[in-house]
VMD Tcl script that draws the C-alpha trace (Angstrom):
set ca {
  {174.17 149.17 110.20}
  {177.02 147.50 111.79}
  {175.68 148.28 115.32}
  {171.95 147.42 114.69}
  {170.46 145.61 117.27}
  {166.87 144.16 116.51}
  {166.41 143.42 119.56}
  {167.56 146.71 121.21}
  {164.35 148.42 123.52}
  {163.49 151.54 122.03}
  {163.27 154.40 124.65}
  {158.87 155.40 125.28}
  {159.04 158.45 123.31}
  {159.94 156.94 120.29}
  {157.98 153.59 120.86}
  {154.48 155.86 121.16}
  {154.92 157.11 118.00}
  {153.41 153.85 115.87}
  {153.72 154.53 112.19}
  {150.41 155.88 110.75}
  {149.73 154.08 107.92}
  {150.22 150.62 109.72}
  {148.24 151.89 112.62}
  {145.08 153.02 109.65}
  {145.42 149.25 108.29}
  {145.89 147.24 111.42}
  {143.31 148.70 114.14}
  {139.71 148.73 111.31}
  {141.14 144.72 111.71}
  {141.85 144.33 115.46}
  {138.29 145.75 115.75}
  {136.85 143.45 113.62}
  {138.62 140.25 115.11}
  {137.06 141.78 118.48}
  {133.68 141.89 117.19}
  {133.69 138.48 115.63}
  {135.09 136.85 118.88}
  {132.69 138.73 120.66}
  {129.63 136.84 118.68}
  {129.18 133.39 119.82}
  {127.81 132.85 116.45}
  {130.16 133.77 114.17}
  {130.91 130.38 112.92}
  {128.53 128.11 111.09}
  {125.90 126.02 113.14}
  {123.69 123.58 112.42}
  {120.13 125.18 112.48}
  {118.55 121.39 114.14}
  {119.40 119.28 116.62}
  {120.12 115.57 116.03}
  {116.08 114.97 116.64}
  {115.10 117.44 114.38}
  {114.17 120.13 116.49}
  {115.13 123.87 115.64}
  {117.93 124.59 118.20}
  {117.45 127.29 119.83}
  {120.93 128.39 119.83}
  {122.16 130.71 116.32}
  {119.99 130.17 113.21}
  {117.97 133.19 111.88}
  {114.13 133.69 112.15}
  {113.77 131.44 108.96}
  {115.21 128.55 111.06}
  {111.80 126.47 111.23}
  {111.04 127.19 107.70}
  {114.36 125.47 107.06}
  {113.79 122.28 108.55}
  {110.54 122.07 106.70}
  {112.32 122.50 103.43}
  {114.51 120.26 103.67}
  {111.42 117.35 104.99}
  {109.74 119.05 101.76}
  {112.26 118.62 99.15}
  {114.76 115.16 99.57}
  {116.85 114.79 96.53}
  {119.63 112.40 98.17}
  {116.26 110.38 99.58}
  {113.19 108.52 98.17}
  {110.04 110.17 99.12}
  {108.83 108.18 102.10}
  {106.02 110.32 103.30}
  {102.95 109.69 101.12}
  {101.75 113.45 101.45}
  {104.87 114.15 99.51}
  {104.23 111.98 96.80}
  {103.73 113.59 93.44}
  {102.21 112.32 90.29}
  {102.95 108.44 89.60}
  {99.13 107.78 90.27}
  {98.50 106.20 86.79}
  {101.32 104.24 87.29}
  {100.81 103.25 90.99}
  {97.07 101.78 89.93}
  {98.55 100.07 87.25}
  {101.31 98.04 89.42}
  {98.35 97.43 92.18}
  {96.12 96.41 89.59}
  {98.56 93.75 88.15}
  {99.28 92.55 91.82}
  {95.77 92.27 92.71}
  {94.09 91.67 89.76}
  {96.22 89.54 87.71}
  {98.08 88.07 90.19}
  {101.56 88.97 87.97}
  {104.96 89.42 89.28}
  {106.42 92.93 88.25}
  {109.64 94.04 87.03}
  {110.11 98.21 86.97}
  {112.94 99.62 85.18}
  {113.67 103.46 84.36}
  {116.78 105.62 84.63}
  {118.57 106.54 87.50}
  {116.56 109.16 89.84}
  {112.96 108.26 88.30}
  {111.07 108.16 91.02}
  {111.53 104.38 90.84}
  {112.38 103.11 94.87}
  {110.28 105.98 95.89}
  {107.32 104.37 94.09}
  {108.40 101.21 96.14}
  {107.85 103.05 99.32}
  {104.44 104.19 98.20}
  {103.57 100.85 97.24}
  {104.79 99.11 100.67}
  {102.48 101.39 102.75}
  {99.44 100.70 99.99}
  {100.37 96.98 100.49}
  {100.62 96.84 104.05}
  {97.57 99.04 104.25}
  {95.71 95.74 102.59}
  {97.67 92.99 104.96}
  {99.72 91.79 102.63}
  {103.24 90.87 104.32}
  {105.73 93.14 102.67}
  {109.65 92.19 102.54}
  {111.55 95.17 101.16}
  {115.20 94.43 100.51}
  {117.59 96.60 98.63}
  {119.59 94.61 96.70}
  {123.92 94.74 96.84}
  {126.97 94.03 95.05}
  {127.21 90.67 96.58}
  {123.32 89.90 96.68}
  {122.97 85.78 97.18}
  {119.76 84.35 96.87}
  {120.51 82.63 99.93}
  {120.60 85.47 102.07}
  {117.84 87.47 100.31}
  {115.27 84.72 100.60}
  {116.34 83.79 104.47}
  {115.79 87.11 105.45}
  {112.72 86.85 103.31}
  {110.90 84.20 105.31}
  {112.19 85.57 108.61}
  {109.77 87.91 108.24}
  {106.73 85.55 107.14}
  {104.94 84.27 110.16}
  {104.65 80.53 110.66}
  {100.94 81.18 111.70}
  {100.14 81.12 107.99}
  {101.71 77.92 106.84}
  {98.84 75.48 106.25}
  {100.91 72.65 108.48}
  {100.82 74.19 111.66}
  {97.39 75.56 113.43}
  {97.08 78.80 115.19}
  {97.43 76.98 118.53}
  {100.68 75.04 118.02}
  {103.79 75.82 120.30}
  {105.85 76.87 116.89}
  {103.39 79.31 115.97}
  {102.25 80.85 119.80}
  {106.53 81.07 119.82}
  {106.43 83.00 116.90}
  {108.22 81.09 114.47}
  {108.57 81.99 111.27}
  {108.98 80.11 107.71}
  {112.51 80.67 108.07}
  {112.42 78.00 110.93}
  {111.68 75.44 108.47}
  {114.42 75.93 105.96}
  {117.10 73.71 105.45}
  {120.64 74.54 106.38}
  {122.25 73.82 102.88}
  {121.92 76.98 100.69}
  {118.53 77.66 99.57}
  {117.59 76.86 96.17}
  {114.42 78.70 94.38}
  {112.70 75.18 94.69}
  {113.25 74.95 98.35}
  {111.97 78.41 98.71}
  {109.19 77.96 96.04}
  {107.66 74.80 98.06}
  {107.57 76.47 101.44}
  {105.62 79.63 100.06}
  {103.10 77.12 98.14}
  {102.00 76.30 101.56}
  {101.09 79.83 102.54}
  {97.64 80.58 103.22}
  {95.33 83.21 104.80}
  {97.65 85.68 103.47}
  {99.90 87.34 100.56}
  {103.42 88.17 100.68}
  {105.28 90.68 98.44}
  {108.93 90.23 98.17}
  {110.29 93.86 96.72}
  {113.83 93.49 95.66}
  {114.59 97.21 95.34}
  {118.34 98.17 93.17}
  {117.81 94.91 91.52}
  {120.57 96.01 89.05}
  {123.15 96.49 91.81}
  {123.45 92.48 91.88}
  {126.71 91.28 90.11}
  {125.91 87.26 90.33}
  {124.83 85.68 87.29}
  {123.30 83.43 89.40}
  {121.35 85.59 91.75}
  {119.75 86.83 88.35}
  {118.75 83.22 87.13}
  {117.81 82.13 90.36}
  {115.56 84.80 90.93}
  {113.82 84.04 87.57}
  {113.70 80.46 87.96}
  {111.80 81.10 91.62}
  {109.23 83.30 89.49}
  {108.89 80.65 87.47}
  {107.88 78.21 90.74}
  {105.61 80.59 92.14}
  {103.72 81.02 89.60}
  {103.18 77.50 88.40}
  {102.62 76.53 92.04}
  {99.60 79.32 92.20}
  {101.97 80.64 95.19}
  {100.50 83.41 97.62}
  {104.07 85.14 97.01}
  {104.87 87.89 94.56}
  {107.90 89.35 93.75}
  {108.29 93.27 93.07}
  {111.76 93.89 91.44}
  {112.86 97.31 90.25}
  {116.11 98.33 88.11}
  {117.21 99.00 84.54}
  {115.66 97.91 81.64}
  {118.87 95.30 80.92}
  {117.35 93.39 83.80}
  {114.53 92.61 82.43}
  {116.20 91.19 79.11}
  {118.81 89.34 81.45}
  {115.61 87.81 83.40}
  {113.81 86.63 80.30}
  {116.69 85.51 78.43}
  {117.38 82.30 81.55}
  {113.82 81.70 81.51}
  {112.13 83.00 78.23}
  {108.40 81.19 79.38}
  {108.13 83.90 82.16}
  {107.46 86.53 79.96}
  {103.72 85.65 80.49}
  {104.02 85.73 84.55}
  {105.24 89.56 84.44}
  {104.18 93.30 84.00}
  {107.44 94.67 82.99}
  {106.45 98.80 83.52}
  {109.23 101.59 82.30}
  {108.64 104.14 84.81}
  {108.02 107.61 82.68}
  {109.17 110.89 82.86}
  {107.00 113.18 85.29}
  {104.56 115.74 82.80}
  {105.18 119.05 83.60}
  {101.97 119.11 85.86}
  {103.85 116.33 87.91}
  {106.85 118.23 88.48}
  {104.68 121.21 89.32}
  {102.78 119.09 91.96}
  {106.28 118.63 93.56}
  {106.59 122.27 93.83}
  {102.91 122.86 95.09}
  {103.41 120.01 97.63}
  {106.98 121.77 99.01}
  {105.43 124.84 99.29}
  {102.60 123.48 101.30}
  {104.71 121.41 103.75}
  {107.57 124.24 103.90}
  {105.38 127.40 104.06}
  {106.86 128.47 101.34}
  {105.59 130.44 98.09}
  {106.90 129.66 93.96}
  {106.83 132.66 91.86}
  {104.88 131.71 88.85}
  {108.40 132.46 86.60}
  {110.71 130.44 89.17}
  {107.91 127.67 89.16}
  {108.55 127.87 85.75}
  {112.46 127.46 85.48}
  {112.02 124.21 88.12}
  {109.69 122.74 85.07}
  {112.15 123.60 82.59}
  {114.92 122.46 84.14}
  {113.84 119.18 85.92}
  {113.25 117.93 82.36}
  {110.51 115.24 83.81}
  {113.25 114.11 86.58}
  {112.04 114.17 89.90}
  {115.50 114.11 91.17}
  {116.45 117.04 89.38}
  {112.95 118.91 90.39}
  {113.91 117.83 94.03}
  {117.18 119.01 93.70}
  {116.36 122.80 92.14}
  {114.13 123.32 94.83}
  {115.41 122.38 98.03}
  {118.40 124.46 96.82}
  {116.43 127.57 95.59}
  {114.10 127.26 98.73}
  {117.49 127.89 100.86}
  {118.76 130.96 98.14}
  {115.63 132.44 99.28}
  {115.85 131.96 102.89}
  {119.67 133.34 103.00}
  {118.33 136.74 101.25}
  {115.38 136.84 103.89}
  {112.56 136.20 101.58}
  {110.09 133.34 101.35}
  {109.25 133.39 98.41}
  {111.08 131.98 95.27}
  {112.13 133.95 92.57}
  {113.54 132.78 89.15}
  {116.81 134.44 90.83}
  {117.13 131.66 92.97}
  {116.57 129.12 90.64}
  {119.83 130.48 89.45}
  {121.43 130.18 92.18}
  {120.27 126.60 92.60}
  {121.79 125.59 89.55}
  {124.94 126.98 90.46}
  {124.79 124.67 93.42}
  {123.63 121.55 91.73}
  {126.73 121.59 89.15}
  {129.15 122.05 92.02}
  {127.42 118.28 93.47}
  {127.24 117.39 89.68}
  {130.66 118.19 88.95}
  {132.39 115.77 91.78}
  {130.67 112.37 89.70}
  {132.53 113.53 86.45}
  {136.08 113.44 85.04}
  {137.71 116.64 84.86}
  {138.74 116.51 81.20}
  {135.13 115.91 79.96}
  {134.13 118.67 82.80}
  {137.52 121.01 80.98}
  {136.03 120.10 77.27}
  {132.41 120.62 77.88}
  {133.87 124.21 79.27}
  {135.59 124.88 76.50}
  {132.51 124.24 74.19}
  {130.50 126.89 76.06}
  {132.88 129.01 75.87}
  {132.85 128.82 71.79}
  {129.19 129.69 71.86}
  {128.69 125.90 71.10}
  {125.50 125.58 74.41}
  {122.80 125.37 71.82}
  {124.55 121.89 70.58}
  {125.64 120.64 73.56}
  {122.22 121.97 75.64}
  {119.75 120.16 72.59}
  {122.10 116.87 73.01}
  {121.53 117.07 76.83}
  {117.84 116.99 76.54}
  {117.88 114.17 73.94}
  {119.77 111.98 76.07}
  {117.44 113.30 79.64}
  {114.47 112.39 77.53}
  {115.20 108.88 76.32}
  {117.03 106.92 79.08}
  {121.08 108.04 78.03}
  {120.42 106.05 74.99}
  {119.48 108.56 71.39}
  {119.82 109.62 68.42}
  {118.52 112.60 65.69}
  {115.13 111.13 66.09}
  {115.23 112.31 70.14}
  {116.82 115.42 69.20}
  {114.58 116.05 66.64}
  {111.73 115.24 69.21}
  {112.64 116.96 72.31}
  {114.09 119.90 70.81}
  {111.62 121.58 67.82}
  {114.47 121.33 65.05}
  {114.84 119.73 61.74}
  {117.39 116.74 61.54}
  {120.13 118.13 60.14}
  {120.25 120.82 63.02}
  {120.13 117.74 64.90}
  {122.89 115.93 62.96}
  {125.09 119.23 63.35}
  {124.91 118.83 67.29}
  {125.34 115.02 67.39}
  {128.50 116.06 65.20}
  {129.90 118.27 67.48}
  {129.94 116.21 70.41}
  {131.44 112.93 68.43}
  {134.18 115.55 67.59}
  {134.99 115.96 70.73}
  {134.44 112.78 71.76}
  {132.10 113.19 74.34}
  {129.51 110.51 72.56}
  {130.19 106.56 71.96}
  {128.20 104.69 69.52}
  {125.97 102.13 71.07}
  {124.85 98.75 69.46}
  {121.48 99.02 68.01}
  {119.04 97.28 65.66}
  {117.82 99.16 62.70}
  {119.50 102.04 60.40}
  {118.90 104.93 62.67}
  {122.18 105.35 64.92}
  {122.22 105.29 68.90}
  {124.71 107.27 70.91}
  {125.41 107.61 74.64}
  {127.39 110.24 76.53}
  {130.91 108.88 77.75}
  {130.04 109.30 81.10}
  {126.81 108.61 82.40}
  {126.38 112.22 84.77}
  {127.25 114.14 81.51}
  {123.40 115.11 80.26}
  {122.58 116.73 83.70}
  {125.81 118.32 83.74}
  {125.43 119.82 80.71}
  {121.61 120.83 81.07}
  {122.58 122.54 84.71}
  {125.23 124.78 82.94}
  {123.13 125.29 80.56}
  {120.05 126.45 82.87}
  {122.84 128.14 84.69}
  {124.08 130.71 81.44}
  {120.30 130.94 80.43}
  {117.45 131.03 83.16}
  {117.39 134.69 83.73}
  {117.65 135.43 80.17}
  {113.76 136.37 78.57}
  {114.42 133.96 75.69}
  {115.28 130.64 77.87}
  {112.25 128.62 76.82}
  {113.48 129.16 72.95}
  {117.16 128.98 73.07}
  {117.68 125.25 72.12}
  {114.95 125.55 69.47}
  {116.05 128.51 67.62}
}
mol new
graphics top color blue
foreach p $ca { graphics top sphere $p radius 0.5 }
foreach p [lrange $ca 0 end-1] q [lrange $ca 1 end] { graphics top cylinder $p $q radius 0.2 }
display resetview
């Protein structure tokens, strides 16, 4: 080896003679790295174009169907588009009929992808429809009644403040009440006088995320400017939807305003609501359910139109990438599969690594029937729920509640009474859970009974 030179030219005859067994491995490759250079579309592409029209370079012959399905289903979205809207209408007539009727101010609380802003948008087009002025503002971190209530009366036409007449220069300008207001920070009484003055029209203020607002003060300035209004008969109602705490926080700085609100807990969807989600998808995406795969959604949304939103824009696309258009309980599958990778970004990796490991012992039917408590009652439970939502007696649903506290995957929450109330540890748990769950079970012929048996 002393006189090996790597870098010597080997003479033709011997460089022809490539060794066969590289030459078998290497060329299948070379030809496939030709081919795929060769196809302009062998990387991903976006299927639309930035205005929503199907490009018309790459996609597949399913390309419009996708950008239906995806107008169709909106899980990181409220539902904007009325045709879209699904169930709610007992509790859309009974916020209109408070408005309208009773002349109340309304506070809507629920859990965390309810339906709840989405029934805000519905409302704002039903409101607007009638010629009320709607303000929609989604509330922040650093929410100041100030700044809500400015941008409030920006919007409120000086034409319908009883001082000025159609004709004056402020109005033909088009001022607005936010003209009028002082330049030292606005106070609910400031704001409460100026809307007492309204006429010839009605104004709903919708403060959307309500429970996003930090500031004590926001909270009890907000109440106290209910308060106003309504003892000042003021053409201005306020539309406010959160968590339920808000609603205890609001009443507990002014407890007389309990009588000047319709405090509504938005519901879980029935399963013929979460069906009409499907049904309206499959109209607007040209699309077609299987009965079983319609099914699964229902069982798996748990009354959550987030969830329901969420299984079928992804089992929709499962479908399309096998060229089908219709959905079968297959791709239900595979849409839960999808939803616990999202799922599994908002949680902790040791809960994700115990939860796992509880599976894996054949513990799902505890950990599945403490899911659906929790889905079913607002994170808050306890046997009762278990008891309730799952078909079993209560000490199958002590056992499960025991497992979990084991593990510590449960905390104890404050509650009046003997019966015991427990939340998970973190909030995204439930859903979590339920997706694996629907994810080791929805193909199996015994789905519907395995948390009950």
């Amino acid at each position: 080896m002393a006189g090996w030179n790597p870098f010597k030219r080997k003479s033709p005859a011997k460089a022809a003679r490539p060794d066969a067994t590289t030459s078998a491995v290497v060329k299948p490759l070379i030809r496939e790295a030709h081919r795929r250079g060769a196809e302009l579309g062998g990387l991903p592409r976006f299927n639309t174009t930035a205005s929503d029209q199907v490009s018309s370079r790459g996609g597949d012959r399913f390309s419009l169907v996708r950008a239906k399905l995806r107008h169709a289903f909106t899980p990181s979205q409220p539902v904007a588009d009325r045709r879209l809207f699904a169930g709610r209408d007992e509790v859309l007539k009974t916020i209109i009929r408070s408005i309208e009727d009773q002349r109340l101010h309304v506070v809507l609380y629920g859990e965390r992808g309810i339906g709840k802003t989405s029934l805000m948008h519905v409302l704002t087009q039903a409101a607007t429809e009638a010629r009320y002025i709607v303000v929609y503002t989604s509330c922040g971190a650093n929410s100041t009644f100030d700044e809500t209530f400015r941008a409030a009366a920006e919007q409120i036409p000086l034409l319908f403040h009883s001082g000025f007449s159609p004709t004056a220069t402020e109005t033909e300008k088009g001022s607005t009440l936010a003209d009028l207001l002082p330049s030292e920070p606005l106070t609910p009484r400031k704001f409460g006088d100026l809307c007492a003055k309204l006429t010839g029209t009605r104004v709903l203020i919708i403060l959307d995320e309500f429970d996003r607002a930090e500031s004590g003060s926001f909270r009890r300035d907000v109440a106290e400017l209910i308060k106003n209004l309504s003892d000042r008969l003021g053409r201005v109602q306020l539309v406010l939807a959160g968590v339920a705490a808000d609603l205890t926080e609001l009443v507990e700085h002014i407890p007389s305003i309990r009588r000047n609100i319709f405090a509504l807990r938005v519901p879980k969807m029935s399963e013929t609501e979460v069906l009409q989600i499907v049904a309206n998808g499959e109209r607007e995406a040209d699309l077609k359910f299987d009965t079983q795969a319609a099914a699964f959604v229902v069982e798996v949304a748990r009354g959550s139109p987030y969830i329901a939103n969420l299984i079928c824009h992804h089992a929709g696309h499962a479908a399309l990438d096998q060229g089908r258009s219709t959905v079968l309980p297959s791709d239900v599958a595979t849409a839960a599969d999808r939803a616990i990778l999202e799922f599994q970004g908002r949680i902790p990796t040791p809960a994700q690594i115990q939860v796992r490991r509880l599976f894996d012992q054949g513990r799902q039917d505890a950990l599945a029937m403490t899911a659906r408590g929790a889905l079913a009652s607002d994170g808050v439970f306890g046997a009762p729920e278990i008891e309730a939502t799952n078909g079993v007696i209560g000490k199958k649903a002590q056992d499960a509640l025991d497992v979990l506290l084991g593990e510590r995957l449960l905390r104890e929450v404050p509650a009046e009474g003997p019966i015991l109330r427990y939340a998970f540890v973190e909030e995204g748990l439930p859903t979590l859970i339920w997706m694996m769950w629907a994810q080791r079970n929805l193909n199996q012929p015994t789905t519907r009974a395995a948390t009950a048996s």
